[in-house]
C-alpha positions in Angstrom: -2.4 14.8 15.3 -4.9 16.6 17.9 -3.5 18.2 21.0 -5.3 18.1 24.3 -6.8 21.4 23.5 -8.0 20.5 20.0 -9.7 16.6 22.0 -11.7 19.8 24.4 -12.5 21.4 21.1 -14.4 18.2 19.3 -16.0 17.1 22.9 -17.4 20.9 23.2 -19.0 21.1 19.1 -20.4 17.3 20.0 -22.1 18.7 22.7 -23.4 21.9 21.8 -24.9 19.6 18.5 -26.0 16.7 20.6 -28.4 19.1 22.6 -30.4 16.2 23.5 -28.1 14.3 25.0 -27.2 17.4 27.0 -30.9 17.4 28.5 -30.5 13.7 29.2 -27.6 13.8 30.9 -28.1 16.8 32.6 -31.4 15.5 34.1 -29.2 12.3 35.1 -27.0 14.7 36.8 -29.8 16.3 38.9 -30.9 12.8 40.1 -27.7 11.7 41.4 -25.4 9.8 38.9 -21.7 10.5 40.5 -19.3 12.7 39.1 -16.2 11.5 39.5 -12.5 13.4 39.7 -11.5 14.8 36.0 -9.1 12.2 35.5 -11.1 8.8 36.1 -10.0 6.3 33.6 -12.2 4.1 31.0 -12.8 0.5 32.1 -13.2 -0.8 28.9 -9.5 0.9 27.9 -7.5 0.3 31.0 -6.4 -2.8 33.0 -7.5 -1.4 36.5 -10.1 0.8 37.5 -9.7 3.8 40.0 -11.6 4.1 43.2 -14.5 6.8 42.2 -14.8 9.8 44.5 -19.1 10.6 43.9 -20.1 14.2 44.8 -23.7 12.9 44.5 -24.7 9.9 45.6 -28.1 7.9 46.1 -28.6 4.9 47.6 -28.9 2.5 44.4 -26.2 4.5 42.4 -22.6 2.6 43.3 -20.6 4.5 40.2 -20.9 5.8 36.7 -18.1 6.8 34.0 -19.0 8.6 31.0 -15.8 9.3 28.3 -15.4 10.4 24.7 -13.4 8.1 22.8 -11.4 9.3 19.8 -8.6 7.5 17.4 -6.8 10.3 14.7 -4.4 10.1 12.0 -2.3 11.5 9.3 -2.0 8.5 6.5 -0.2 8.1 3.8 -1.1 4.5 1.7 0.9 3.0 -1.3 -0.2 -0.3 -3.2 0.8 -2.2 -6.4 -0.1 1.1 -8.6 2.2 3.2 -6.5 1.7 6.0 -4.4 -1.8 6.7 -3.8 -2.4 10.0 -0.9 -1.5 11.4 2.2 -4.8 12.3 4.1 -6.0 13.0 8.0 -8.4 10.2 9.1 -10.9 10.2 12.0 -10.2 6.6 12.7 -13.0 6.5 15.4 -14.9 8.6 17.5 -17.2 7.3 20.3 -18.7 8.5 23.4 -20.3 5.5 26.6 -21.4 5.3 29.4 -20.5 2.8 31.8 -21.2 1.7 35.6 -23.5 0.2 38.1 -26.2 0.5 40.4 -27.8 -1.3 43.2 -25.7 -3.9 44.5 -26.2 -6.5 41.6 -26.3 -4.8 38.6 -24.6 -2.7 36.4 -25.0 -1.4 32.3 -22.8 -0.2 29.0 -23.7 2.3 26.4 -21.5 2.9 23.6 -22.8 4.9 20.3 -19.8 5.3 17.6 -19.7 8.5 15.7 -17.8 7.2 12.9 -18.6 3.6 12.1 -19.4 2.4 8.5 -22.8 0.2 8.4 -21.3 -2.9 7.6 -23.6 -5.5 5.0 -26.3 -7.3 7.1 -26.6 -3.8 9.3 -29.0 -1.7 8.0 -30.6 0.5 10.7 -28.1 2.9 11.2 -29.0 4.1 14.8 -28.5 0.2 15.4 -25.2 0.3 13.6 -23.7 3.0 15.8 -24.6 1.6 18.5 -21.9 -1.0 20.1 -23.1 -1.9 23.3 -26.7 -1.1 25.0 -27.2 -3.4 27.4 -27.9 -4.6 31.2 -26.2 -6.6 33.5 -27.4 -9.0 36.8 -24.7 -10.7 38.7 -27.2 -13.1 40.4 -24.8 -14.9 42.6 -21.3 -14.8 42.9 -20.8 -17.8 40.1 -23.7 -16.5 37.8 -24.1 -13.1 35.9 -26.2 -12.5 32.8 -26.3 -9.5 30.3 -29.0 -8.9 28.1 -29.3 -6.3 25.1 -26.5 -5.4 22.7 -23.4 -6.6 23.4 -20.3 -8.2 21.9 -19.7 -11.4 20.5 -18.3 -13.6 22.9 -15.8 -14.9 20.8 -12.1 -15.8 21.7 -8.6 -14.7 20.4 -6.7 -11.7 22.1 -6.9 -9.4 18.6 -11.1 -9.6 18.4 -11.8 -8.7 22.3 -8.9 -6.2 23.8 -10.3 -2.5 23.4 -9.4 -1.1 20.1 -7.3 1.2 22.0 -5.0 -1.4 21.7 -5.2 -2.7 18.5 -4.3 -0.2 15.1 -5.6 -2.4 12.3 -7.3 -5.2 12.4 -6.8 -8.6 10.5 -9.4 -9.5 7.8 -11.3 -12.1 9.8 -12.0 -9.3 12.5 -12.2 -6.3 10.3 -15.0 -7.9 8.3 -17.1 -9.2 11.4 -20.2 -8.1 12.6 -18.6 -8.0 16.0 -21.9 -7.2 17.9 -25.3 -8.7 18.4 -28.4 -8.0 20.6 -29.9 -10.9 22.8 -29.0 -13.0 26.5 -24.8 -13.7 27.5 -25.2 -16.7 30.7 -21.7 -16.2 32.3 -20.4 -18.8 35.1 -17.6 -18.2 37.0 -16.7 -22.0 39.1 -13.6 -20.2 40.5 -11.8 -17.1 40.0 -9.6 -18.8 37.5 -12.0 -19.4 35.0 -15.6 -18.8 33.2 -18.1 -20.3 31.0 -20.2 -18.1 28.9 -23.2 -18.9 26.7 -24.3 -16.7 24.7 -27.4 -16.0 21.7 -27.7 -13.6 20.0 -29.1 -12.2 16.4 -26.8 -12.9 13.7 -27.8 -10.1 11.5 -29.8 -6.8 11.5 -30.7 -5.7 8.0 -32.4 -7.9 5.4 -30.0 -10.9 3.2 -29.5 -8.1 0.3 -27.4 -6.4 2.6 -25.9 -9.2 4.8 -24.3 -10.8 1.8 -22.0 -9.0 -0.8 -24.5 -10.2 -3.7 -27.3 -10.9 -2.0 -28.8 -14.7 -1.1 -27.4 -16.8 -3.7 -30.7 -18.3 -5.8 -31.0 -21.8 -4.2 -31.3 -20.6 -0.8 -34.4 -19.2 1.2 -34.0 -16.5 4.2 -33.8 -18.1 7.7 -36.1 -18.1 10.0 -34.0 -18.5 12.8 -30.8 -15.8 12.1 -29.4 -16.9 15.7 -25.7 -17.7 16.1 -25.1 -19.4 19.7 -21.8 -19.1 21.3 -20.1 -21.4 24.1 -16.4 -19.5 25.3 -14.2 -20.5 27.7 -11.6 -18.6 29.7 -8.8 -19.8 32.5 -5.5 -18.2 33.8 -2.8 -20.1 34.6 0.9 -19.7 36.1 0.0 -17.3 38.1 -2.1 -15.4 35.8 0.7 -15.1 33.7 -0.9 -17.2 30.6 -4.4 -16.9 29.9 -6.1 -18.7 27.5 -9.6 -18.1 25.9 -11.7 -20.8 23.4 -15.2 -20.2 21.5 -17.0 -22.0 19.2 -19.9 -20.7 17.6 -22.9 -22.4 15.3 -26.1 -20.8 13.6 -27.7 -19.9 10.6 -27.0 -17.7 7.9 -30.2 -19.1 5.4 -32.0 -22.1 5.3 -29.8 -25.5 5.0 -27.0 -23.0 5.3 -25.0 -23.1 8.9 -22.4 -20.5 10.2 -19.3 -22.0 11.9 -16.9 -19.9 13.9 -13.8 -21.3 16.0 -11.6 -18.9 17.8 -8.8 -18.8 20.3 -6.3 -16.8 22.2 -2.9 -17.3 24.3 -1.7 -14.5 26.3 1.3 -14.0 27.8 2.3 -11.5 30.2 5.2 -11.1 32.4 7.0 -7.9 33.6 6.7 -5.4 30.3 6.7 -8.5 28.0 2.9 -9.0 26.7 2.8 -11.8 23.8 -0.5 -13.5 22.1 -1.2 -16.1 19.2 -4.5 -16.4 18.0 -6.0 -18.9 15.3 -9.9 -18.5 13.7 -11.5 -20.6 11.9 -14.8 -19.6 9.9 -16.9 -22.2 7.9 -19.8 -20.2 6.3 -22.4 -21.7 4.5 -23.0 -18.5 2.5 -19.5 -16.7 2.0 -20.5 -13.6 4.6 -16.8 -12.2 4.6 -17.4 -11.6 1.1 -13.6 -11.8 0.2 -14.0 -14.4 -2.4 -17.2 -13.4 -3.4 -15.8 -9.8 -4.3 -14.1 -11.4 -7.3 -15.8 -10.4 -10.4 -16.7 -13.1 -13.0 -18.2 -11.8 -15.8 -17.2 -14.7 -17.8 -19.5 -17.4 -15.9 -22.7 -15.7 -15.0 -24.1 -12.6 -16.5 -24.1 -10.5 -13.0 -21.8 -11.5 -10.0 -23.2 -14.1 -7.3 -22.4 -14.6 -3.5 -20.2 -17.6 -3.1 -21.0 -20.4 -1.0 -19.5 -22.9 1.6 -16.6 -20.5 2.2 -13.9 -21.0 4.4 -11.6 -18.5 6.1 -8.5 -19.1 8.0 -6.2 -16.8 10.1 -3.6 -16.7 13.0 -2.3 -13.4 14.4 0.9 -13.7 16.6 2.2 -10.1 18.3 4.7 -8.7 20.7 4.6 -5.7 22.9 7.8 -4.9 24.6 7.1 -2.0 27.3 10.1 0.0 27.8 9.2 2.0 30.5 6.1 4.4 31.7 6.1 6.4 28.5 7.3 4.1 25.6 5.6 0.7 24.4 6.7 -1.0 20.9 5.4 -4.0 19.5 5.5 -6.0 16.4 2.8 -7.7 14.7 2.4 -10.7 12.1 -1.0 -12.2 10.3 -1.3 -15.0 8.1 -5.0 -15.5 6.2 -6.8 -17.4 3.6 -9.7 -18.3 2.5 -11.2 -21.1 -0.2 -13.9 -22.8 -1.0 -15.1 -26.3 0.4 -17.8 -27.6 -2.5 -18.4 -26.7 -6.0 -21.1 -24.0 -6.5 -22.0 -21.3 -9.2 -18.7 -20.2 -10.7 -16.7 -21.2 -7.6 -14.7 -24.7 -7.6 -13.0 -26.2 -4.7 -9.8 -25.0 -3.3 -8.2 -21.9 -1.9 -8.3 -18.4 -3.6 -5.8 -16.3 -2.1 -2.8 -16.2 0.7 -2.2 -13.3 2.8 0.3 -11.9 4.7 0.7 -8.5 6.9 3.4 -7.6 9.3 2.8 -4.3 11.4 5.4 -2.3 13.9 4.5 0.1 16.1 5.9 3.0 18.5 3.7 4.3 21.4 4.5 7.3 23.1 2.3 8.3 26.5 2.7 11.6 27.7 1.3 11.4 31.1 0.8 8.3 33.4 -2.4 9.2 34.7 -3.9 9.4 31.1 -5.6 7.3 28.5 -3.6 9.2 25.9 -0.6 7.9 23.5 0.9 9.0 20.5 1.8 6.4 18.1 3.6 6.0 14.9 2.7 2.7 13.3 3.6 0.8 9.7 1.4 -1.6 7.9 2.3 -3.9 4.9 0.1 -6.5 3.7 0.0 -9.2 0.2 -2.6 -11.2 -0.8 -1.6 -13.5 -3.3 -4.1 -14.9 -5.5 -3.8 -18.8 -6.6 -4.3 -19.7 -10.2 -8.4 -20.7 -9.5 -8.6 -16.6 -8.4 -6.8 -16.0 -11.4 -9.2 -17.8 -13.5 -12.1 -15.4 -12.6 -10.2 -12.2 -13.1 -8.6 -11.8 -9.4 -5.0 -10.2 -9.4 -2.7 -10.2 -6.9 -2.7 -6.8 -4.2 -0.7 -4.9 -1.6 -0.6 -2.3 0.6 1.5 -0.2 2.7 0.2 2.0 5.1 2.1 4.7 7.5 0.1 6.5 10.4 0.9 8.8 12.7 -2.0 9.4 15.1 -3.4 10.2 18.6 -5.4 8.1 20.9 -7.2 9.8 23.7 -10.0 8.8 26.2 -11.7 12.0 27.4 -13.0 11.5 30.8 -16.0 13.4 31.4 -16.9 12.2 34.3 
């Protein structure tokens, strides 16, 4: 685990490397964007933000947060051939830049340090980067965004920060959770929103959007859109709130992306609850789960399997017992199948899966965005006798971490 001293010592080689960024945000400095006291906290990790004390100021600048965000492990994994290592992980490290300016607007910039290209992302400067993207609140009911952003999809798991969450459930680990184009947000009351959003389904070419590439019968689309309509609404006092998506576009020609997904979220005193259920229906398998099984005894190379469906539901308790200590438990059901006959791929489902995760958070200082945690995973998939039939074989793994979370505000 990294002490606070070791966090400084990461930030400082970042920035003597990134001298670039230094000149850029050194001639931001000299033009007036606010530096705020040393301990401002993140927006996008934190429930409330802090009133920003600016030693600059001009006239259109209303407040800017710039942090380094980093998530650090020891590991040790086990699965069905025993025990496997014990290793130090940089889970994630990120750096943004968040805030506003004038009295309508505002804009986030997150680049990840760390991320993984996942298939259908092939740029890399494209893959690191999270958000890039502008914001107009043009009245009080209507705001749009424009430029990279993230999916506007519902269930607590996919959009709380990933300073909440320590691994991820198949259906969200195996997303491409962000997309570049227009979010139309309408707010009728301060109990609810509507948000439609469009945006590009993919960013690198179908070779690397699909495990095996575009399956033979289908041609590239000429309209990779996926459109999303989500709605959100507290109730009982803000107590429960409740957020819905569905979502529709195209992966190839005559082949259609389906998405539903919803939250329910519970909080009351330091009791926080959720229970979320996704749906997927994907017209070429883009998850890649089932395709992943090899069948060399059908076709003579391995082919991306089509009309796939995924299901999951994620139900979790936090229990906060008091400033400094949070525990929660955490369960995840999954599977996924097939809906039509294609290639080497008949109807029915291919595997069950199950995870259950505990965890113990420690933070040291209130005024912080830094924990400590130690946190177990154990997952199964079980494979049904058509995964069998192609060579699949049933998996698990179990997973111990103890880590450090930090936000390092800069300014």
């Amino acid at each position: 685990m990294l002490s606070v001293k070791t966090s400084a010592g990461v930030f400082c080689f970042l920035m003597f490397n990134g001298c670039l960024f230094m000149k850029a945000v050194s001639l931001l400095l000299v033009f007036g964007s606010i530096v705020t006291n040393a301990f401002a906290q993140s927006p996008a990790l934190v429930d409330t933000i802090r009133d920003a004390k600016p030693l600059l100021k001009l006239p259109f600048i209303e407040d800017s947060h710039m942090n380094i965000l980093l998530n650090t492990s020891f590991t040790s994994d086990a699965d069905e051939n025993g025990f496997q290592r014990l290793y130090g992980k940089m889970n994630y490290l990120k750096w943004e830049m968040k805030g506003s300016f004038g009295e309508d607007f505002f804009y986030h910039y997150r680049q990840s340090l760390t991320k993984d290209a996942l298939r259908g992302e092939a740029d890399r400067v494209s893959v690191s980067v999270d958000y890039a993207n502008i914001g107009w609140n043009i009245t009080p009911e209507f705001s749009l965004v424009a430029g990279k952003q993230l999916l506007a999809l519902g269930g607590y798991e996919f959009w709380v920060s990933g300073y909440k969450v320590q691994e991820f459930s198949e259906f969200n680990d195996l997303m491409n959770n962000y997309g570049t184009g227009v979010t139309l947000v309408y707010r009728p009351d301060a109990l609810q929103s509507f948000s439609l959003q469009v945006v590009g389904s993919k960013t690198g070419s179908d070779d690397e959007t699909f495990v095996f590439g575009l399956p033979e019968n289908r041609k590239p689309s000429k309209f990779p859109l996926l459109a999303t309509l989500n709605w959100e609404r507290y109730c009982m006092n803000r107590e429960m709130n409740l957020r819905y998506s569905v979502s529709a576009g195209q992966q190839a020609e005559n082949s259609a992306l389906f998405y539903f997904t919803s939250g329910h979220v519970f909080r009351r005193d330091k009791w926080l609850a959720y229970w979320d259920v996704n749906m997927s229906f994907e017209g070429v398998d883009h998850k890649g789960l089932i395709s992943s099984l090899h069948v060399p005894t059908c076709e003579e190379l391995p082919v991306t399997a089509q009309n796939a469906v995924y299901f999951t539901t994620i139900a979790n308790v936090d229990y906060r017992i008091s400033d400094f200590w949070n525990v929660y438990l955490k369960s995840a059901y999954e599977m996924g199948g097939i809906t039509s006959e294609n290639a080497c791929f008949r109807r029915g489902t291919y595997f069950h899966e199950w995870q259950i995760q505990a965890c113990v958070e420690y933070y040291p200082k209130r005024e912080m965005d830094l924990k400590f945690y130690a946190h177990f995973l154990y997952k199964n998939r079980n494979m049904t006798n058509l995964s069998l039939s192609l060579n699949g074989k049933d998996t698990w793994l179990q997973r111990v971490a103890l880590g450090v979370v930090y936000a390092i505000p800069v300014f």
